[in-house]
N, C-alpha and C positions, 0 to 999 in steps of 0.2 A: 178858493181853497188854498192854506197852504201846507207845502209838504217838505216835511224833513226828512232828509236822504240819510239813514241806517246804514247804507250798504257796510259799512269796513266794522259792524259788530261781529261779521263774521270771521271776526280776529281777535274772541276775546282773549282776556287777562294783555292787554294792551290800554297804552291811554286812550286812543281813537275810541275807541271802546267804552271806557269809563266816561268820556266826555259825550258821545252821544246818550248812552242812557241819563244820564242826567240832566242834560237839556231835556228830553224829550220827558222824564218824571217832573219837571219843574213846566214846560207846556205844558202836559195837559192840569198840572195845579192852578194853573193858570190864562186855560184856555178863555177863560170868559171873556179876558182881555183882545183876543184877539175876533179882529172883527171880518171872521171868517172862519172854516171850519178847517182842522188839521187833520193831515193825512199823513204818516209813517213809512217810508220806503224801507221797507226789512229784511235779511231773510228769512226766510217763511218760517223755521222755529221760532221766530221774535213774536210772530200775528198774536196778537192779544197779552202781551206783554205790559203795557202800562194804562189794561183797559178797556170794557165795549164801548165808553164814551166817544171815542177816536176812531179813526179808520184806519186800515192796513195795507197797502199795497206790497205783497212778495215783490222779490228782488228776480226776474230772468235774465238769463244771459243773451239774449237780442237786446236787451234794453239799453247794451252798449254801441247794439247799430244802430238802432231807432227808437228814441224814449218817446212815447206816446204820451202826450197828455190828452185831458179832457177840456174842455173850453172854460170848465170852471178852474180848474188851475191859474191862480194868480202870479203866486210865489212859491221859489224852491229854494230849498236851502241844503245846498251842500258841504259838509263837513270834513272833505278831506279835498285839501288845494290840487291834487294828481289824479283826482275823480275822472273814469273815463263815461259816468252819468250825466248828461246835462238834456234840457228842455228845448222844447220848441224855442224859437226867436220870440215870438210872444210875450214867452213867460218871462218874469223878471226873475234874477236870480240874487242869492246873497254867498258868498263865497269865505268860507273859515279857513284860515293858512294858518296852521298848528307849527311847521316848521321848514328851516330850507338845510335841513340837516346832512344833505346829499352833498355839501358844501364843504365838511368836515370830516366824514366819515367815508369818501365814495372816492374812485381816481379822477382825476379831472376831466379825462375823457367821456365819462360817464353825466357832467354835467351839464353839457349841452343838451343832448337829451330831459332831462327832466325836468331843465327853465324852458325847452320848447314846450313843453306838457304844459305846466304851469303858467306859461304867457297865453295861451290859448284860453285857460279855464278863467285868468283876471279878464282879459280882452272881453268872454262872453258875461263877467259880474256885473250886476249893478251896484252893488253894496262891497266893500272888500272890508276885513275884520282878519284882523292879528291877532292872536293869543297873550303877543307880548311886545315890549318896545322892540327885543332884540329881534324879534323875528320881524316884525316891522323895518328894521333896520337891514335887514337882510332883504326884505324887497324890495327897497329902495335902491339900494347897491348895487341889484343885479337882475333888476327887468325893468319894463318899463310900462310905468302906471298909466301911463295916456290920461296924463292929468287929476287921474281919478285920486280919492280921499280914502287912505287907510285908517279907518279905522281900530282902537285898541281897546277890545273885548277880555279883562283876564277870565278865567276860569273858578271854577269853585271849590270851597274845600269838601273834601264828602266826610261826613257825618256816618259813625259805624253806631247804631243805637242797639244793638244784638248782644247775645253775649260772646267774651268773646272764649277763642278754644285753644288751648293749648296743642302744638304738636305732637304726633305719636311719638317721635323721638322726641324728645324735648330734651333742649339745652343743660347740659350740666355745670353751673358755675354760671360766669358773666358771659355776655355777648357783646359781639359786635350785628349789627343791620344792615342790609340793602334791598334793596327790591328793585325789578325792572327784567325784562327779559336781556337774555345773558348773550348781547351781542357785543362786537367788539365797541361802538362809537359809548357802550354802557362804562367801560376801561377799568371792567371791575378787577382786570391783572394788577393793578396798581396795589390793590388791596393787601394782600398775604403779608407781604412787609412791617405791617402794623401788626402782625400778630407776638414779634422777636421780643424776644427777653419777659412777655407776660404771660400771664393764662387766657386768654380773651379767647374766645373762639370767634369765629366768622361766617356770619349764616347767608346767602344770597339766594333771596327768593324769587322766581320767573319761568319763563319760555326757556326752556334749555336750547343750545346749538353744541358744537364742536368748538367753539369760542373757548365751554369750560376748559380744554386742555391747556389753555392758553393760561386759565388762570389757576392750574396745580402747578403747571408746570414751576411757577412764581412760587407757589406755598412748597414746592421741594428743594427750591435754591436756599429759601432760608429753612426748613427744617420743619416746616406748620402745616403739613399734610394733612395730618390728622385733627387738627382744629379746622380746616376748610371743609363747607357743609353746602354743595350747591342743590335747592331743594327742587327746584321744577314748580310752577307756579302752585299755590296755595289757595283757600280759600279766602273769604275778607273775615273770619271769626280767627283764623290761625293771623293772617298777615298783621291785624291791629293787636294783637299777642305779642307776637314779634314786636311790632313797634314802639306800645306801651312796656313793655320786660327787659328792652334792649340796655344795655350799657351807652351807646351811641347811634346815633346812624351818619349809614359814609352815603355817599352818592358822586361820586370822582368824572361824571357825565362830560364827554368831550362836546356834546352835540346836542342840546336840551331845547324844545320851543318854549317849553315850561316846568314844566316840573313837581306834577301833581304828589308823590312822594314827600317831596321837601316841607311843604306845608300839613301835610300829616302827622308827620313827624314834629313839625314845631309843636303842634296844636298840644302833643301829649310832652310838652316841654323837656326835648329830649338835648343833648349836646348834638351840633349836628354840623356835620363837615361835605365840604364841596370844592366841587372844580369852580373857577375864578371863568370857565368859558361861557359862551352862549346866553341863553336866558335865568342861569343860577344866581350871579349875584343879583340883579334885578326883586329875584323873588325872595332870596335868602334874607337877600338887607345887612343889616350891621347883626342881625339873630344866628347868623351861622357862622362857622371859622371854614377859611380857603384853603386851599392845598396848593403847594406849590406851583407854579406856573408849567413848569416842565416834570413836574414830578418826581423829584429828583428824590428816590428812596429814605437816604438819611435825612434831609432834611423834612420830606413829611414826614416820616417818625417823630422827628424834632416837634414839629407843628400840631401832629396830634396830644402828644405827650403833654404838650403847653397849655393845647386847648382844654383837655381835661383837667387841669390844673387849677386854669382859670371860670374853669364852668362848676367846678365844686368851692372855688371860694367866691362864687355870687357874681361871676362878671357879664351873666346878662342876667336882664330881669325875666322873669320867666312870665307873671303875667303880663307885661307887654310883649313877650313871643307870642302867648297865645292869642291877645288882641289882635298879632296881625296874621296870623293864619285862621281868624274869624271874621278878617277883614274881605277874605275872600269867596263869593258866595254865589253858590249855584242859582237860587233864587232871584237875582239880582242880577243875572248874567243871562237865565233866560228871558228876563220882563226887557232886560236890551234887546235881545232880539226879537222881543214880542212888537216892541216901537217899531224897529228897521223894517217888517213884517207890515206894520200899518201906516209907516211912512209909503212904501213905496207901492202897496195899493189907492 
């Protein structure tokens, strides 16, 4: 049997979130392939989630003292690098590291601790898999692989086939986009500054924190209060609304393993701006315009201003944007790790 560990769905409107359901909808489309039967680690709202063909296992909180398996239990696959689930010695494991984001976002002090986490959970992998080169590159930097082979698994684009919904408030005029929950390593303060001398409005949709104060605080220095719209996470019929309607989308992420957003947004061939850090240009490509390195106000205004300029007189091609945010595919990411799954039974 193999089992895919759900635990951190219980955090949705997160990517952790988005990427296990969608491995575990593209398993069981594909379970034939695998030569063995799948098991689902959830929490207990999830049981029957993608299906009576599959099995369920609820998530308890012992199961962080002592995870019992059964002797058919081959393979597990854990989805979050900080997991404090893992299996008997027996069981083979495969290990997803989505990011070492604690790297750029967190004080340093704080970082000893979570590569002590994290070298415990490689040490027990048999399989390791990166979301991205850059997070790959982040493991290499600063632990130690004991020879082992990182592999690079990217991610999928998701596919909104519904229709979709307009917000109860709905935008008056152009917009600006973001999405992401509204913490600081998101640096969506950066943002308000692009609203000066236009009509643009700026809509950020997620997980709310105390962060937001952080970023009125920015939309009162220049004077754009009232075009700043932080919404609290959305549905997927409003958020690909947003996406597809938007004027732009920004994403100024200090700390990204990926960046399921960015490719969303190419896919509905949108102008699309980012931070030069982490795993963005990797994903962006030559499809997206950067933001300055340090962020220096005037000059991203400068840079947006440009970019817009140059994306309304044809300066990317737009369907090779969206060829390569089709390039990216859920289906094709889980049949990888349907092999990793059959290699190492």
């Amino acid at each position: 049997m193999v089992v895919f560990d759900c635990e951190r769905m219980k955090y949705p409107n997160t990517g952790l979130a988005v990427f296990c359901n969608n491995i575990a909808e593209n398993l069981v489309k594909q379970r034939m392939s695998v030569h063995d039967r799948l098991e689902f680690f959830v929490p207990s709202r999830y049981r029957g989630l993608w299906g009576e063909e599959v099995l369920y296992r609820p998530v308890h909180a012992l199961d962080q003292v002592y995870l019992h398996c059964n002797s058919n239990v081959r393979v597990w696959h854990s989805a979050f690098q900080q997991t404090s689930f893992m299996p008997p010695a027996r069981v083979k494991v495969v290990l997803t590291v989505h990011d070492l984001n604690f790297l750029y976002d967190k004080p340093l002090r704080k970082h000893r601790k979570y590569l002590s986490v994290i070298q415990k959970n490689l040490d027990r992998a048999d399989h390791i898999v990166a979301v991205s080169e850059s997070t790959k590159r982040d493991l290499l930097d600063n632990l130690n692989m004991r020879g082992k082979y990182v592999e690079v698994v990217y991610n999928g684009l998701n596919h909104f086939d519904g229709d979709m919904v307009p917000p109860v408030s709905r935008p008056k005029g152009k917009f600006l986009f973001s999405v992401g929950s509204v913490v600081p390593k998101k640096n969506f303060h950066v943002l308000p500054v692009l609203l000066r001398d236009n009509d643009y409005q700026l809509i950020i949709a997620g997980n709310r924190s105390p962060y937001e104060n952080r970023i009125m605080e920015e939309a009162d220095k220049y004077g754009v209060r009232d075009r700043v719209h932080i919404t609290g996470p959305v549905t997927d019929p409003v958020k690909y609304w947003y996406i597809k309607n938007c004027s732009a989308f920004l994403f100024p992420s200090v700390a990204e393993g990926f960046g399921l957003p960015v490719i969303e947004a190419m896919y509905y061939q949108k102008p699309i701006f980012l931070s030069d850090r982490t795993s963005l240009p990797e994903i962006g490509g030559s499809y997206a315009f950067y933001f300055d390195h340090n962020f220096d106000p005037d000059i991203m205004t400068a840079q947006f201003r440009k970019g817009m300029e140059e994306f309304a007189g044809g300066a990317k091609d737009l369907e090779d944007m969206k060829k390569h945010a089709l390039s990216f595919s859920w289906e094709r990411t889980a049949r990888r790790y349907i092999d990793i799954y059959n290699e190492l039974m």
